[in-house]
C-alpha atoms as a printed R data frame, in Angstrom:
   type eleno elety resid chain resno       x      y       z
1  ATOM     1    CA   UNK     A     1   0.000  0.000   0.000
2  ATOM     2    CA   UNK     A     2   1.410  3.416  -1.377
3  ATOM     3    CA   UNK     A     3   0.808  5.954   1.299
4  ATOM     4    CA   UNK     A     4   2.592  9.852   1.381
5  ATOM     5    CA   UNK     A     5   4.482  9.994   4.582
6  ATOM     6    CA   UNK     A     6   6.048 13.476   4.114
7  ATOM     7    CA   UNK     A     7   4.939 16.683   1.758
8  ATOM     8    CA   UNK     A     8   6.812 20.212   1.291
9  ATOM     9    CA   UNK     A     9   5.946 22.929  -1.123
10 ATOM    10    CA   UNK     A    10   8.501 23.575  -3.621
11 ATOM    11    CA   UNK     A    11   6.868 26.481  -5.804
12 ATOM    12    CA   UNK     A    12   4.005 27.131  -8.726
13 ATOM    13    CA   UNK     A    13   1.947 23.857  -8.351
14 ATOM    14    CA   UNK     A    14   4.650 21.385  -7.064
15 ATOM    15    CA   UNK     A    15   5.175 19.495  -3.705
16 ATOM    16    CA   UNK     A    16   8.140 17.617  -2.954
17 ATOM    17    CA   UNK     A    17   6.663 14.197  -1.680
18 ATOM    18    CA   UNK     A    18   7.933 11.564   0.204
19 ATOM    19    CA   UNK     A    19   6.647  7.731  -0.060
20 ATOM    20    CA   UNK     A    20   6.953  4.623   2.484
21 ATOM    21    CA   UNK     A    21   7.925  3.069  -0.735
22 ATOM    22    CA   UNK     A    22  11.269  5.111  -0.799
23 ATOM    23    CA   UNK     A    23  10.687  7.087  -3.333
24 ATOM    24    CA   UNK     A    24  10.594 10.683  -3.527
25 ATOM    25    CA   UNK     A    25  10.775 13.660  -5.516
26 ATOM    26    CA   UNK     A    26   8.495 16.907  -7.194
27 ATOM    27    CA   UNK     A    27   5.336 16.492  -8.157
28 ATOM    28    CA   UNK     A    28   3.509 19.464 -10.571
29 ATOM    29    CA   UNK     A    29   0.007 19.448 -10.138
30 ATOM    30    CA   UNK     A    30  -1.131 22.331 -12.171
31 ATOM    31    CA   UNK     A    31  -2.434 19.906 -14.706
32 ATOM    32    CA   UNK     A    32  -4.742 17.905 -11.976
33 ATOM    33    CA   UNK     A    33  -6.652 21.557 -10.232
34 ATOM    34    CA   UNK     A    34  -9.973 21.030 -12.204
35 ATOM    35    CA   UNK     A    35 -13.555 19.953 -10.977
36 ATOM    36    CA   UNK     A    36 -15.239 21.692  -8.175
37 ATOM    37    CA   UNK     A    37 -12.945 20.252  -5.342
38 ATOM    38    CA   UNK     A    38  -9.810 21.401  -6.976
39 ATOM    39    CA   UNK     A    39 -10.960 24.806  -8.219
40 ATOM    40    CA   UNK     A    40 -10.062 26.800  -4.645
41 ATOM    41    CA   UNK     A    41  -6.534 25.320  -4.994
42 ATOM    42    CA   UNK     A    42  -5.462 27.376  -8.271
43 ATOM    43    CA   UNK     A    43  -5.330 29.761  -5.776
44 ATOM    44    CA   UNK     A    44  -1.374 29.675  -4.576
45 ATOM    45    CA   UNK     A    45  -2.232 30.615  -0.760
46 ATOM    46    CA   UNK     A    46  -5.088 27.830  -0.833
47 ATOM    47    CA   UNK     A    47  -2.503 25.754  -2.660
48 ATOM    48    CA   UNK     A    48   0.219 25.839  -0.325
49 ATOM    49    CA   UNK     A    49  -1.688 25.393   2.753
50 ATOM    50    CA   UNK     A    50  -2.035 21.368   2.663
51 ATOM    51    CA   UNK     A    51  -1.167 18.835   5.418
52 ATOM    52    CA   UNK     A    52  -0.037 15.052   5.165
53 ATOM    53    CA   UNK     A    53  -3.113 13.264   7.013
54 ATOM    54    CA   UNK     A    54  -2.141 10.581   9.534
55 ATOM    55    CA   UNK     A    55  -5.517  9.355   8.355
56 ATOM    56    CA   UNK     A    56  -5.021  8.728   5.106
57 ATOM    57    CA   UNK     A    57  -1.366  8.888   4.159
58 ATOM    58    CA   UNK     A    58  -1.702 11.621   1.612
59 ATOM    59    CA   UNK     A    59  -1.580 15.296   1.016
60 ATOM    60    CA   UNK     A    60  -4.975 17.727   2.304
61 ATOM    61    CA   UNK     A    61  -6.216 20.731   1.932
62 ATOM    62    CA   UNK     A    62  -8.995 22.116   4.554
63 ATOM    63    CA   UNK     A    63 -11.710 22.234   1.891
64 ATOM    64    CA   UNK     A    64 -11.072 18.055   1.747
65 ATOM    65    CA   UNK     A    65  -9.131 18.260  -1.301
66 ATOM    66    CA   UNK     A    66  -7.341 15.248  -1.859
67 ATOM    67    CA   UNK     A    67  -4.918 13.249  -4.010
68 ATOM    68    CA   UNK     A    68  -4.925  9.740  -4.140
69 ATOM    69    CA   UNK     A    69  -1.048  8.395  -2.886
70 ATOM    70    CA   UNK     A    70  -1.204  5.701  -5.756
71 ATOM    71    CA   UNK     A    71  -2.246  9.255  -8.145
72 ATOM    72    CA   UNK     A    72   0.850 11.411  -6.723
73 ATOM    73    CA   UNK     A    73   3.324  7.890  -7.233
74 ATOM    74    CA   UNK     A    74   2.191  7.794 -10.699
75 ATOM    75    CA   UNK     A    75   2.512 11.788 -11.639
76 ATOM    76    CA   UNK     A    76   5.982 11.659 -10.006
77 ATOM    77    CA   UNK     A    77   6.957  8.851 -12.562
78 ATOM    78    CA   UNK     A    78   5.105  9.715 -15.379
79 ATOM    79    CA   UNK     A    79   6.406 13.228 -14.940
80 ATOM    80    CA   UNK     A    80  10.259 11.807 -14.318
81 ATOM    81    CA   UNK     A    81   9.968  9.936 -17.572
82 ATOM    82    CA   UNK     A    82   8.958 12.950 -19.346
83 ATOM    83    CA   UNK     A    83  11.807 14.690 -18.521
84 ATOM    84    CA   UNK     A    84  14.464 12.302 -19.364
85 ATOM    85    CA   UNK     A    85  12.436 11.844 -22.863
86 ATOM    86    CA   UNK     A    86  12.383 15.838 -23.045
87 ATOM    87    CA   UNK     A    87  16.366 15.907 -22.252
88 ATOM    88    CA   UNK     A    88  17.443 13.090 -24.716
């Protein structure tokens, strides 16, 4: 089970995140802020006021926003492969 047991903000839309799996790294989430649940957090201040739950091992925001850990594993790969195609 994938679960988010540290979270910093970095800057923009990105959080450094930390996984029990041992991975870690920056995760952009610009692309993810749409639907009625994610609209407040376009704001920066909104955006950069989130918590790591002890409840449910991922990053929240006090309106209940929240990211799936499994969803944040998968950016932070997808988003590392991306770059390494994009620096070829």
């Amino acid at each position: 089970m994938v679960e988010v047991t540290a979270a910093k903000y970095v800057k923009n839309y990105r959080i450094f995140v930390v996984f029990n799996t041992g991975e870690e790294g920056e995760v952009d989430l610009e692309a993810a802020l749409w639907g009625p649940v994610f609209e407040p957090l376009k704001n920066l201040d909104v955006f950069k006021r989130f918590e790591v739950s002890p409840l449910f091992h991922t990053i929240v925001w006090e309106n209940e926003a929240d990211f799936a850990p499994e969803f944040l594993r998968d950016k932070l790969l997808e988003q590392r492969k991306t770059a390494k195609v994009g620096s070829r």
